[in-house]
PDB file of N, CA, C, O and CB in Angstrom:
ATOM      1  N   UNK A   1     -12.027  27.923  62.384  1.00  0.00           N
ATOM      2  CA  UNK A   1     -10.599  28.081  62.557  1.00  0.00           C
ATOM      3  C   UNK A   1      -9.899  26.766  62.200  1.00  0.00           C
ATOM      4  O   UNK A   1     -10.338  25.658  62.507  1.00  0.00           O
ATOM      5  CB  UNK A   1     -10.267  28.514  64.007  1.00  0.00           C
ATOM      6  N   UNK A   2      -9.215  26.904  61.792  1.00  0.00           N
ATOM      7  CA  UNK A   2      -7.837  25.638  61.100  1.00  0.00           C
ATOM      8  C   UNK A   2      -7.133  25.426  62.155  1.00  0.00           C
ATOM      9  O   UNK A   2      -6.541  26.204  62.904  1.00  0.00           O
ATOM     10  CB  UNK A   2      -6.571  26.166  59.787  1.00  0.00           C
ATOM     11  N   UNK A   3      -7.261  24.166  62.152  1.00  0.00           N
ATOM     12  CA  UNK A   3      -6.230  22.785  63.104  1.00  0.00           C
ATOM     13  C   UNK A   3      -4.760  22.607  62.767  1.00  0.00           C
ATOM     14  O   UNK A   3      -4.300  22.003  61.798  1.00  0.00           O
ATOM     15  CB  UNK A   3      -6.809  21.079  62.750  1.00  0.00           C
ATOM     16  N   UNK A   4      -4.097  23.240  63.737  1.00  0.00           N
ATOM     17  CA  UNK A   4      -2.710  22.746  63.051  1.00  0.00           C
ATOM     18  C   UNK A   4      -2.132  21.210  62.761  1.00  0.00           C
ATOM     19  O   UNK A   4      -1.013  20.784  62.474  1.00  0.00           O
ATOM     20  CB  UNK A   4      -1.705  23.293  63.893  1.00  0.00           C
ATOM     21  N   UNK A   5      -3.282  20.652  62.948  1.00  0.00           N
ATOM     22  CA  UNK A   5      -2.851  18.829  62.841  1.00  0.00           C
ATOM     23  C   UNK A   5      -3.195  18.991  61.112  1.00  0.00           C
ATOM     24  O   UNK A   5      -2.221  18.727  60.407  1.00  0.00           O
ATOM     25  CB  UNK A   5      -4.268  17.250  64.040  1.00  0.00           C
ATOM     26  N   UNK A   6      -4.237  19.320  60.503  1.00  0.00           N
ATOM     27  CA  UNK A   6      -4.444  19.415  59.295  1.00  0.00           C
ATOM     28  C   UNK A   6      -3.233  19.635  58.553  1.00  0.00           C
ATOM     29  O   UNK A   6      -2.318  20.385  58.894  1.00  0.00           O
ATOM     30  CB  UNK A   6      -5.330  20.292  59.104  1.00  0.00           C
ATOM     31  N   UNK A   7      -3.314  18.628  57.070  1.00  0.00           N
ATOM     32  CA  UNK A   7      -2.258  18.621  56.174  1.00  0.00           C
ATOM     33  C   UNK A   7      -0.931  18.237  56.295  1.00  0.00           C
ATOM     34  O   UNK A   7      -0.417  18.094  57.405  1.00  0.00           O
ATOM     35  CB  UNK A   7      -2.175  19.593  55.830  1.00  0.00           C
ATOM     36  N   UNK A   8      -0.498  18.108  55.551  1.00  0.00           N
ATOM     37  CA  UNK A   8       1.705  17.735  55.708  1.00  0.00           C
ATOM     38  C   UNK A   8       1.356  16.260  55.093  1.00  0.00           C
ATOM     39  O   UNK A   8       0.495  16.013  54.248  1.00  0.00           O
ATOM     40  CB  UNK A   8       2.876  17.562  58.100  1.00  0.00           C
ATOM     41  N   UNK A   9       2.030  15.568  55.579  1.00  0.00           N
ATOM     42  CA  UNK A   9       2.590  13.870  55.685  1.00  0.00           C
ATOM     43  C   UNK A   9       1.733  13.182  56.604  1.00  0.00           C
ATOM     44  O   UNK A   9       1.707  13.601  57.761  1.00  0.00           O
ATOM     45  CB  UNK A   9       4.238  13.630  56.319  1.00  0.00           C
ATOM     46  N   UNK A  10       0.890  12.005  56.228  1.00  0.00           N
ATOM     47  CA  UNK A  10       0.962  11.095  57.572  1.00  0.00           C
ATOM     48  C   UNK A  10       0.977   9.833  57.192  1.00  0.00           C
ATOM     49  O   UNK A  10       0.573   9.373  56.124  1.00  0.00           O
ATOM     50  CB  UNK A  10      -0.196  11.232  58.585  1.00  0.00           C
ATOM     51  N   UNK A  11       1.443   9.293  58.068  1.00  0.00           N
ATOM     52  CA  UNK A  11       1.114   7.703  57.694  1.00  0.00           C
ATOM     53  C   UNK A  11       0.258   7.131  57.535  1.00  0.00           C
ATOM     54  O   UNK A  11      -0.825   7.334  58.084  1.00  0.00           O
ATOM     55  CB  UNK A  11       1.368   6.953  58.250  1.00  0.00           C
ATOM     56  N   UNK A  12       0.568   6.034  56.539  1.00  0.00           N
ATOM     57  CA  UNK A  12      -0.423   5.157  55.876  1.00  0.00           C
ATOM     58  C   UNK A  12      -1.246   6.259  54.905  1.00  0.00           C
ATOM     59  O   UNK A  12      -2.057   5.935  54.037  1.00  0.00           O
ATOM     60  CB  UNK A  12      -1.463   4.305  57.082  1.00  0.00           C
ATOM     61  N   UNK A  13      -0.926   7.375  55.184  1.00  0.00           N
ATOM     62  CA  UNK A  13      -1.729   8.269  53.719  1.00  0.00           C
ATOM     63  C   UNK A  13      -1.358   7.677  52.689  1.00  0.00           C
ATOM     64  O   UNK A  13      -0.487   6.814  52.583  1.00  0.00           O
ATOM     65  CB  UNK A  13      -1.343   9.895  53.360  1.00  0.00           C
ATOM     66  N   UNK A  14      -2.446   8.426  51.399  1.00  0.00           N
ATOM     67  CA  UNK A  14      -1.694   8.160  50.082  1.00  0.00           C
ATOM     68  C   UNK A  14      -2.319   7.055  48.933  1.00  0.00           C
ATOM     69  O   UNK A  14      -3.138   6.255  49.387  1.00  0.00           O
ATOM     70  CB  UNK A  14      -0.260   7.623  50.536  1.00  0.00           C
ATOM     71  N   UNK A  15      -2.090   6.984  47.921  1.00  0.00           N
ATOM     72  CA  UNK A  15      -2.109   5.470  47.010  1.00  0.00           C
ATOM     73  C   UNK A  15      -1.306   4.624  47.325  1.00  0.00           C
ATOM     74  O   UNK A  15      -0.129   4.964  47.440  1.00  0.00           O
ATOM     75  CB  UNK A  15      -1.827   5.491  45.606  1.00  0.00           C
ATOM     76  N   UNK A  16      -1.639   3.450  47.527  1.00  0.00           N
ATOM     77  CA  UNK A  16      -0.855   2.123  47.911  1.00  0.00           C
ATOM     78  C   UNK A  16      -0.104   1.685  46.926  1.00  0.00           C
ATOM     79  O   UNK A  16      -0.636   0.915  46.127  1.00  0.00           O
ATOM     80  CB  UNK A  16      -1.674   0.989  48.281  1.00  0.00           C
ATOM     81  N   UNK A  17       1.132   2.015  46.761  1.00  0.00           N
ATOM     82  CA  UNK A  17       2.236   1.013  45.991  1.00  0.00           C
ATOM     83  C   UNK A  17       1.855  -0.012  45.667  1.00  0.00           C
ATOM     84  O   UNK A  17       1.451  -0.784  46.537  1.00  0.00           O
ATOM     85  CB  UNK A  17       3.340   0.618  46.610  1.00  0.00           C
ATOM     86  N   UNK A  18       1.841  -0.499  43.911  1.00  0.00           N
ATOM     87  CA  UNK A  18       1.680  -1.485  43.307  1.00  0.00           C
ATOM     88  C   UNK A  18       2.629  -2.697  43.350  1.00  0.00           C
ATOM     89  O   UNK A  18       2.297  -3.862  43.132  1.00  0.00           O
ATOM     90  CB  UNK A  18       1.525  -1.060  42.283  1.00  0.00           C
ATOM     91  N   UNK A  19       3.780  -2.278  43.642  1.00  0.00           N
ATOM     92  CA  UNK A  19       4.765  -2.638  43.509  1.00  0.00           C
ATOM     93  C   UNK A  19       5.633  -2.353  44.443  1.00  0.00           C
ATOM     94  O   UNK A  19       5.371  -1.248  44.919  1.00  0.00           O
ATOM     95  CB  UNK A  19       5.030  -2.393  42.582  1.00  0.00           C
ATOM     96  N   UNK A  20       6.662  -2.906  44.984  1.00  0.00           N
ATOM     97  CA  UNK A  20       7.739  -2.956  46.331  1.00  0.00           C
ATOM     98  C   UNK A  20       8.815  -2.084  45.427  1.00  0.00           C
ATOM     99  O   UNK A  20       9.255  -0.958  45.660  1.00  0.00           O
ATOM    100  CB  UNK A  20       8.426  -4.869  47.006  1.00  0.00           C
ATOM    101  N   UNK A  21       9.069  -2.886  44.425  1.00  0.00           N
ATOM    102  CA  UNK A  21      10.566  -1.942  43.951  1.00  0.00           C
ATOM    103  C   UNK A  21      10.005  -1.923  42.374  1.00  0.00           C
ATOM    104  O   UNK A  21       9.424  -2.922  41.951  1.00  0.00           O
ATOM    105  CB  UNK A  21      12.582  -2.947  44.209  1.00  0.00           C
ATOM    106  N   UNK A  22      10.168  -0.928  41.650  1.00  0.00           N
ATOM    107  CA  UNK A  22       9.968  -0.830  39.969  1.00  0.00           C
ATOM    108  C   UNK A  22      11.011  -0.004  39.372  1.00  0.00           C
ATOM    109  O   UNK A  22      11.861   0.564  40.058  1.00  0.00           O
ATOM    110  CB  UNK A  22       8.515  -0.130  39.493  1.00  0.00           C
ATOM    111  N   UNK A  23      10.973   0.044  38.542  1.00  0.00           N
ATOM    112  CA  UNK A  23      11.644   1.110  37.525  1.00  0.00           C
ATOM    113  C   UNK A  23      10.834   1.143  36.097  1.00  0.00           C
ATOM    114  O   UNK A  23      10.346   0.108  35.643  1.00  0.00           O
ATOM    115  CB  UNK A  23      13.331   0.659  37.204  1.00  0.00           C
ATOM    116  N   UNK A  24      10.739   2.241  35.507  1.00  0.00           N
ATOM    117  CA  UNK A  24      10.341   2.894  34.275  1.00  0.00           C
ATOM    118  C   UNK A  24      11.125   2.379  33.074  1.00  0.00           C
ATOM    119  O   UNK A  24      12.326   2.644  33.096  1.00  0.00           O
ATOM    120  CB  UNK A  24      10.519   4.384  34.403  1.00  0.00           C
ATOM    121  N   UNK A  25      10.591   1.577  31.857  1.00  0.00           N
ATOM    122  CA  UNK A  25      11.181   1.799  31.148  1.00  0.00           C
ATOM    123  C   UNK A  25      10.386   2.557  29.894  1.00  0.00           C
ATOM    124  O   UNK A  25       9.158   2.518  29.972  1.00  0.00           O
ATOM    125  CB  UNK A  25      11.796   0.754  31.060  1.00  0.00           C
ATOM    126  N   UNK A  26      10.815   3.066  29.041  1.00  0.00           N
ATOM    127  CA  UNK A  26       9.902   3.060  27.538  1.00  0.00           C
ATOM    128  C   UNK A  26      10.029   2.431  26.351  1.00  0.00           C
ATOM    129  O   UNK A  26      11.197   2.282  25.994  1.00  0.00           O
ATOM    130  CB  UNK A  26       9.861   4.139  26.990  1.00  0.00           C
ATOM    131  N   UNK A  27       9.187   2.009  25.621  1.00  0.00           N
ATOM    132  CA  UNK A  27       9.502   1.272  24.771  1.00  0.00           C
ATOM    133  C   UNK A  27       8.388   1.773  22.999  1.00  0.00           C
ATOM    134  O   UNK A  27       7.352   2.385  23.256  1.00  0.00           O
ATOM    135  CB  UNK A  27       9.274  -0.294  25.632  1.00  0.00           C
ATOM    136  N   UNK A  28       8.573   1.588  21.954  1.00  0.00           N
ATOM    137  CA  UNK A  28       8.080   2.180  21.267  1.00  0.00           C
ATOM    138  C   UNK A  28       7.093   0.663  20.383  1.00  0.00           C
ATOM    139  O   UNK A  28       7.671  -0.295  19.871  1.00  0.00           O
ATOM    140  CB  UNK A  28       9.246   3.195  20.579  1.00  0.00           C
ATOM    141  N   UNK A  29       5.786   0.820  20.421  1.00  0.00           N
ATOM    142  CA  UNK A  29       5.353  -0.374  20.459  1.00  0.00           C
ATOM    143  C   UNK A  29       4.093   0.451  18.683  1.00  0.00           C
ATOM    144  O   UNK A  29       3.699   1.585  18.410  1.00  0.00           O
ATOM    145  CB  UNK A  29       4.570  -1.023  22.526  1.00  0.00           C
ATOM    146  N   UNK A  30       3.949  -0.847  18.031  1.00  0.00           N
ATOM    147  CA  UNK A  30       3.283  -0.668  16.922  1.00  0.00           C
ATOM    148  C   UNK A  30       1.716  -0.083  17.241  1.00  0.00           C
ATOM    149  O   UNK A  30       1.076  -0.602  18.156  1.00  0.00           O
ATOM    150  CB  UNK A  30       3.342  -2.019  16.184  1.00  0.00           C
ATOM    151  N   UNK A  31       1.260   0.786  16.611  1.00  0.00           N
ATOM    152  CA  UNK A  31      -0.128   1.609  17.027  1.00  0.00           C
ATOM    153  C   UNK A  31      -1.367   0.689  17.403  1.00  0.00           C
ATOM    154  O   UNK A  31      -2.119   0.846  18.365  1.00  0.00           O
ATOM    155  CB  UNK A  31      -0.651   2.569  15.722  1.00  0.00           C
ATOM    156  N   UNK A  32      -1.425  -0.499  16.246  1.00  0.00           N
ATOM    157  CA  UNK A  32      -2.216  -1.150  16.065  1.00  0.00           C
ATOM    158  C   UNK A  32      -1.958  -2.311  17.396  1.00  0.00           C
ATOM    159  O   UNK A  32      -2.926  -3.064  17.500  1.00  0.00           O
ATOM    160  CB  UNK A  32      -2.177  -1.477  14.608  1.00  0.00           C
ATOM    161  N   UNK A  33      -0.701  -2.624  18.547  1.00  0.00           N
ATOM    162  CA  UNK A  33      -0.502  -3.710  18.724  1.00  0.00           C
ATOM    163  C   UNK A  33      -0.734  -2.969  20.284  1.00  0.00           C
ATOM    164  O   UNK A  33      -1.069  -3.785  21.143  1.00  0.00           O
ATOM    165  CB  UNK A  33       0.801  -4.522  18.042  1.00  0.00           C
ATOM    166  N   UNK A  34      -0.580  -1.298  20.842  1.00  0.00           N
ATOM    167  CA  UNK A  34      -1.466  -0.806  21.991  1.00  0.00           C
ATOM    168  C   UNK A  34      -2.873  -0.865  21.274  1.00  0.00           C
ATOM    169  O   UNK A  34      -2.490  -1.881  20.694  1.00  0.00           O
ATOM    170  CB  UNK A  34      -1.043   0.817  22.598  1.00  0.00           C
ATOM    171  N   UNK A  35      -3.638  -0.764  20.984  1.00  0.00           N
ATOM    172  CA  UNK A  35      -4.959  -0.849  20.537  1.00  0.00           C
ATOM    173  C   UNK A  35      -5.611  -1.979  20.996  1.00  0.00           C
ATOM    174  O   UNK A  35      -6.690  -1.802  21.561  1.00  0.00           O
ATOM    175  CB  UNK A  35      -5.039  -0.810  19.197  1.00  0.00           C
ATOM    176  N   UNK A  36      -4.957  -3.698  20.808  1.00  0.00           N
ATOM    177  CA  UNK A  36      -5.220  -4.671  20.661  1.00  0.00           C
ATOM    178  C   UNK A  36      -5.411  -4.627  22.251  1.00  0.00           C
ATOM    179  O   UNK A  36      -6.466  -4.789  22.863  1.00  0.00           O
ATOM    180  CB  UNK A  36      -4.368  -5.508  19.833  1.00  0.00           C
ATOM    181  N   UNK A  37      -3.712  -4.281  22.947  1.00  0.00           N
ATOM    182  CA  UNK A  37      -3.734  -3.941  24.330  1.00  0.00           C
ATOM    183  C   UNK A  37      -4.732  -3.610  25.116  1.00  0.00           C
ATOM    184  O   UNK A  37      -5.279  -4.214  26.039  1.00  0.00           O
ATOM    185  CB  UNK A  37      -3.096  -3.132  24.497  1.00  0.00           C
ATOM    186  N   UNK A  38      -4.955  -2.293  24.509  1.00  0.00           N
ATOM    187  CA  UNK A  38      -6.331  -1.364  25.201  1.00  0.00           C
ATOM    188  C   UNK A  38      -7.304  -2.359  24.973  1.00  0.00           C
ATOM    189  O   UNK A  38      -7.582  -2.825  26.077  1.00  0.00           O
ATOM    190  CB  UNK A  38      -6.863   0.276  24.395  1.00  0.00           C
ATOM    191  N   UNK A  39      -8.000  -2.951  24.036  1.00  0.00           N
ATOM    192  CA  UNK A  39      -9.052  -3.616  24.349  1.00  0.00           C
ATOM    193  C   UNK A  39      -8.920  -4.712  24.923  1.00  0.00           C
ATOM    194  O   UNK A  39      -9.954  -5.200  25.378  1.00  0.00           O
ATOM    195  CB  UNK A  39      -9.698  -3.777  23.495  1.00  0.00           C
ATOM    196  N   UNK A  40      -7.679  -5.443  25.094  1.00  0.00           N
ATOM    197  CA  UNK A  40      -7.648  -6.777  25.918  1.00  0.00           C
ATOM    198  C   UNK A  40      -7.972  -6.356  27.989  1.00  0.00           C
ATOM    199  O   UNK A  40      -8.584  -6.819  28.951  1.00  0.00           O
ATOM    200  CB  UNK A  40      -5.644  -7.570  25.510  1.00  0.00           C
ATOM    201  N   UNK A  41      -7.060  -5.206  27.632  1.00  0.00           N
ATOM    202  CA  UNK A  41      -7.337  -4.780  29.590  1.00  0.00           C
ATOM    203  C   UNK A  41      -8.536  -4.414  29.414  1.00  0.00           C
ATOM    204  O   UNK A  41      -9.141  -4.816  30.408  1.00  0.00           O
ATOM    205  CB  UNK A  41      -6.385  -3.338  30.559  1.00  0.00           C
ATOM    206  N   UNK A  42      -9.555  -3.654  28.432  1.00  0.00           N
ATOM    207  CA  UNK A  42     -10.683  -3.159  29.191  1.00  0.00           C
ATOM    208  C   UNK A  42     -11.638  -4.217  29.559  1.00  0.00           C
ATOM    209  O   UNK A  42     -12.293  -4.324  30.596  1.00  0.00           O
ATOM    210  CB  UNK A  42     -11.381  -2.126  28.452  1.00  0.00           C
ATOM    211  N   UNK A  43     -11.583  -5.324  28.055  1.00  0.00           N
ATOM    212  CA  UNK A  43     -12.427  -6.699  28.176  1.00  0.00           C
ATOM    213  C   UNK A  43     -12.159  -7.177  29.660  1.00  0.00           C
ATOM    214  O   UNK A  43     -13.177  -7.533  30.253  1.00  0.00           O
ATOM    215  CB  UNK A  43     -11.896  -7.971  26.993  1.00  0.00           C
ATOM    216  N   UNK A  44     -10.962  -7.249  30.372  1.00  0.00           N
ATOM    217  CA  UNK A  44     -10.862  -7.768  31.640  1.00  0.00           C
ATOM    218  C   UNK A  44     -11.061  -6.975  32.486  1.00  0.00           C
ATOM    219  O   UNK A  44     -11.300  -7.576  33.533  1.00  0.00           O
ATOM    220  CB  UNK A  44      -9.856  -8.296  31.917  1.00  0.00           C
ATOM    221  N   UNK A  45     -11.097  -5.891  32.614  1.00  0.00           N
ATOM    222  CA  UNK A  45     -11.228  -4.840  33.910  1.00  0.00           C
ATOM    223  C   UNK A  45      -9.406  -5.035  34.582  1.00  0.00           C
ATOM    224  O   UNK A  45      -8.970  -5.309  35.700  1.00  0.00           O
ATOM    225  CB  UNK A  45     -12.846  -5.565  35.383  1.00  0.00           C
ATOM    226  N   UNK A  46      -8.740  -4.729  33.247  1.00  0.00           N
ATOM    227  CA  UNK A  46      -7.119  -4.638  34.125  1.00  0.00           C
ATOM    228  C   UNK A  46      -6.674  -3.126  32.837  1.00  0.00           C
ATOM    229  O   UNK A  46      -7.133  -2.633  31.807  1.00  0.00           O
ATOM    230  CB  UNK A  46      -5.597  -6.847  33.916  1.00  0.00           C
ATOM    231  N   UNK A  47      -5.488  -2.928  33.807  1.00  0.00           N
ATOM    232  CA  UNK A  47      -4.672  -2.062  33.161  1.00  0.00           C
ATOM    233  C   UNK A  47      -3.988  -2.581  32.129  1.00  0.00           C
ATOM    234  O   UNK A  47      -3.777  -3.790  32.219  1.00  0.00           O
ATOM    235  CB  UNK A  47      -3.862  -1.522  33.944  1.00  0.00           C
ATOM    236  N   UNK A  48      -3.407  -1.808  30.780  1.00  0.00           N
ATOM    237  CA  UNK A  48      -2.650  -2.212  29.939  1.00  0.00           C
ATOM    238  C   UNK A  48      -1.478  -2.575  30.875  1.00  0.00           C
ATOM    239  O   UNK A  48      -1.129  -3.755  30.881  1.00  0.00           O
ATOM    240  CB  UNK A  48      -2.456  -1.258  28.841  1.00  0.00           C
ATOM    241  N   UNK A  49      -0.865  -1.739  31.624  1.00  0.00           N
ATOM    242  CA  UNK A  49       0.475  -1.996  32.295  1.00  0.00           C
ATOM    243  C   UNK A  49       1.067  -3.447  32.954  1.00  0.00           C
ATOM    244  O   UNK A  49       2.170  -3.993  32.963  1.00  0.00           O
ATOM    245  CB  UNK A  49       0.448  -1.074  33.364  1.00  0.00           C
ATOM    246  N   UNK A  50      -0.497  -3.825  33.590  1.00  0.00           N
ATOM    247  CA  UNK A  50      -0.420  -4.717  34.331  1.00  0.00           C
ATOM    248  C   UNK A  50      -0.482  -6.036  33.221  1.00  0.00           C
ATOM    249  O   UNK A  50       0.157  -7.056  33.481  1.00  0.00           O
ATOM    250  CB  UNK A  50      -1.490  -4.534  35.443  1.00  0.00           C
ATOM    251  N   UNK A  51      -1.275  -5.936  32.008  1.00  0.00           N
ATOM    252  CA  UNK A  51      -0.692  -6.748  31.223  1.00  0.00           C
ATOM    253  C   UNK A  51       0.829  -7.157  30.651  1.00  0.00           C
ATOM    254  O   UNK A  51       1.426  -8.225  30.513  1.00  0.00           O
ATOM    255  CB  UNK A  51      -1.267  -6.485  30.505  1.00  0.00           C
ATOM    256  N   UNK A  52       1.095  -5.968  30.432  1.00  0.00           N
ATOM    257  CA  UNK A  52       2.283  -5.980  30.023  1.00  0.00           C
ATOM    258  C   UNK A  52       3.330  -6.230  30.688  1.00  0.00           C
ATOM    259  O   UNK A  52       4.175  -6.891  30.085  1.00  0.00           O
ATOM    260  CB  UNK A  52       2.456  -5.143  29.596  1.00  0.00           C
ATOM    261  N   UNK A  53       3.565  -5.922  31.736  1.00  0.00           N
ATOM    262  CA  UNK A  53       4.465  -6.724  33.109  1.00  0.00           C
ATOM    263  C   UNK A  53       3.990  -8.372  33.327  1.00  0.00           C
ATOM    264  O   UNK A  53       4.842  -9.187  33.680  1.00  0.00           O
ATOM    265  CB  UNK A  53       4.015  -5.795  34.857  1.00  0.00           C
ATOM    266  N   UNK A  54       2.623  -8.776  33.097  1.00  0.00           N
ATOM    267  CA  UNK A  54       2.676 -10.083  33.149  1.00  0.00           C
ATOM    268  C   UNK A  54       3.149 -10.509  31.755  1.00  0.00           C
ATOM    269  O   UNK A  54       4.071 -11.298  31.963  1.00  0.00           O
ATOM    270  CB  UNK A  54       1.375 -10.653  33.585  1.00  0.00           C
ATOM    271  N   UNK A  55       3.005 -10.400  30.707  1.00  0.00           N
ATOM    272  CA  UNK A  55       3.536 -11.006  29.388  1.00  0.00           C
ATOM    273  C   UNK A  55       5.363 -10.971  29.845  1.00  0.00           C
ATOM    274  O   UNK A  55       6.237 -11.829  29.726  1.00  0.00           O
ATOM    275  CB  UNK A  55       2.984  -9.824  27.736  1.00  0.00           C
ATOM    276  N   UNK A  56       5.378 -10.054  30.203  1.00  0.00           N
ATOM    277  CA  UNK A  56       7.012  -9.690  30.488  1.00  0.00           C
ATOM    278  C   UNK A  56       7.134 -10.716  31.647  1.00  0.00           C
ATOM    279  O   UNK A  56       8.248 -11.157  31.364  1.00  0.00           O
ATOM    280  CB  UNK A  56       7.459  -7.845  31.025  1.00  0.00           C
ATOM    281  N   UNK A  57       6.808 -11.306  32.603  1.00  0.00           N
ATOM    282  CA  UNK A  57       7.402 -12.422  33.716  1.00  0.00           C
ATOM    283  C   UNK A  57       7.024 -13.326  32.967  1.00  0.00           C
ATOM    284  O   UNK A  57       7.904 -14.111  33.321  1.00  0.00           O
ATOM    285  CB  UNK A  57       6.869 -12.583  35.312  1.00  0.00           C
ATOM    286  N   UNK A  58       6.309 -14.045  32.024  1.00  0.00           N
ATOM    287  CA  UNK A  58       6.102 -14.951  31.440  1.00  0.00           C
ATOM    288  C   UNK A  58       6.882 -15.551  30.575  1.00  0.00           C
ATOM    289  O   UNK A  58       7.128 -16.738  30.362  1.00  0.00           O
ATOM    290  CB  UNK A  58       5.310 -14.771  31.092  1.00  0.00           C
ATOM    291  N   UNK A  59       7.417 -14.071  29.870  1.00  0.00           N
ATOM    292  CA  UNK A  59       8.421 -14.338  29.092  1.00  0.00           C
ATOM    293  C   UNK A  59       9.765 -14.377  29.095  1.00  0.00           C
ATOM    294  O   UNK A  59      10.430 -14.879  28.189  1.00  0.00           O
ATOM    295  CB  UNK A  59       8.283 -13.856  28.461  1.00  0.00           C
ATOM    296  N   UNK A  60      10.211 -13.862  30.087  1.00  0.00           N
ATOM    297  CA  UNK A  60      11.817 -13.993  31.196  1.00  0.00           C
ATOM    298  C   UNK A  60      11.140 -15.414  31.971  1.00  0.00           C
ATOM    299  O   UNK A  60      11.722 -16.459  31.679  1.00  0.00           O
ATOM    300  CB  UNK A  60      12.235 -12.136  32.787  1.00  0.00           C
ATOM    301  N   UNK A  61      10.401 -15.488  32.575  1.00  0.00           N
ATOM    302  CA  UNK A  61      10.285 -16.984  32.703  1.00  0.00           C
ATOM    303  C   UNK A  61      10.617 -18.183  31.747  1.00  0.00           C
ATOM    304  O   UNK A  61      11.124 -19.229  32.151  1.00  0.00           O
ATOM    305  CB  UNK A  61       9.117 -17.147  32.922  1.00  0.00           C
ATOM    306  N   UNK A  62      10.255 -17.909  30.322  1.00  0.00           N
ATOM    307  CA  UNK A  62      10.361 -19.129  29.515  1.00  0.00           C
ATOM    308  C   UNK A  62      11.976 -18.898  29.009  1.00  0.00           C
ATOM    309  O   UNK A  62      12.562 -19.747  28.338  1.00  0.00           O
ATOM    310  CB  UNK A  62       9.079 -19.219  28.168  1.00  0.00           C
ATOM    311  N   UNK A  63      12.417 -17.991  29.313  1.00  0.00           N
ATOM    312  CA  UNK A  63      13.778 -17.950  28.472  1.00  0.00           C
ATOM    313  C   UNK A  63      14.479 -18.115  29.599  1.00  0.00           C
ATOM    314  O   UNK A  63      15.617 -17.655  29.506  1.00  0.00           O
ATOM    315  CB  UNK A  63      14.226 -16.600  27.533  1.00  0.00           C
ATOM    316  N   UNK A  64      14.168 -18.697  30.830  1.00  0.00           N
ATOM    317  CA  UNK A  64      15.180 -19.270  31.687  1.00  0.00           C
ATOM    318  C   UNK A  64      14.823 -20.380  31.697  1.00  0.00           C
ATOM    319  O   UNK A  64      15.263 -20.745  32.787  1.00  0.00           O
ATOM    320  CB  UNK A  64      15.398 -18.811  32.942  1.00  0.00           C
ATOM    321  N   UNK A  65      14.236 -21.383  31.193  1.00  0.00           N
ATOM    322  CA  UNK A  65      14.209 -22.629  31.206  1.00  0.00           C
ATOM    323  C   UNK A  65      14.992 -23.372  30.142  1.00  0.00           C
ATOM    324  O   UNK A  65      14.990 -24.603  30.121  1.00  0.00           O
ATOM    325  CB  UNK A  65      12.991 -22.925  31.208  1.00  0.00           C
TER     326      UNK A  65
END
């Protein structure tokens, strides 16, 4: 017989947020230059994404100096 505590919402369920606050953008990037991508995250054991958000603080970093 089924528990009515089973299922819905609970806390702390779930995948853990990567991120506190994000937003989506898209961007249309050369075939050959995700490729390079894909093999740079797999060589490291990271996501393309997570590359790409660090190149991106690196680079709003240098253009505020």
């Amino acid at each position: 017989m089924a528990s009515k505590d089973w299922g819905g919402r609970r806390p702390g369920a779930g995948r853990k947020r990567m991120m506190e606050e994000s937003e989506r953008i898209s961007v249309r990037v050369e075939t050959e230059t995700v490729r390079e991508l894909e093999r740079a995250a797999q060589e490291r054991g990271e996501l393309v994404s997570e590359l790409i958000r660090r190149a991106l603080r690196a680079y709003v970093k240098r253009l505020r100096r």
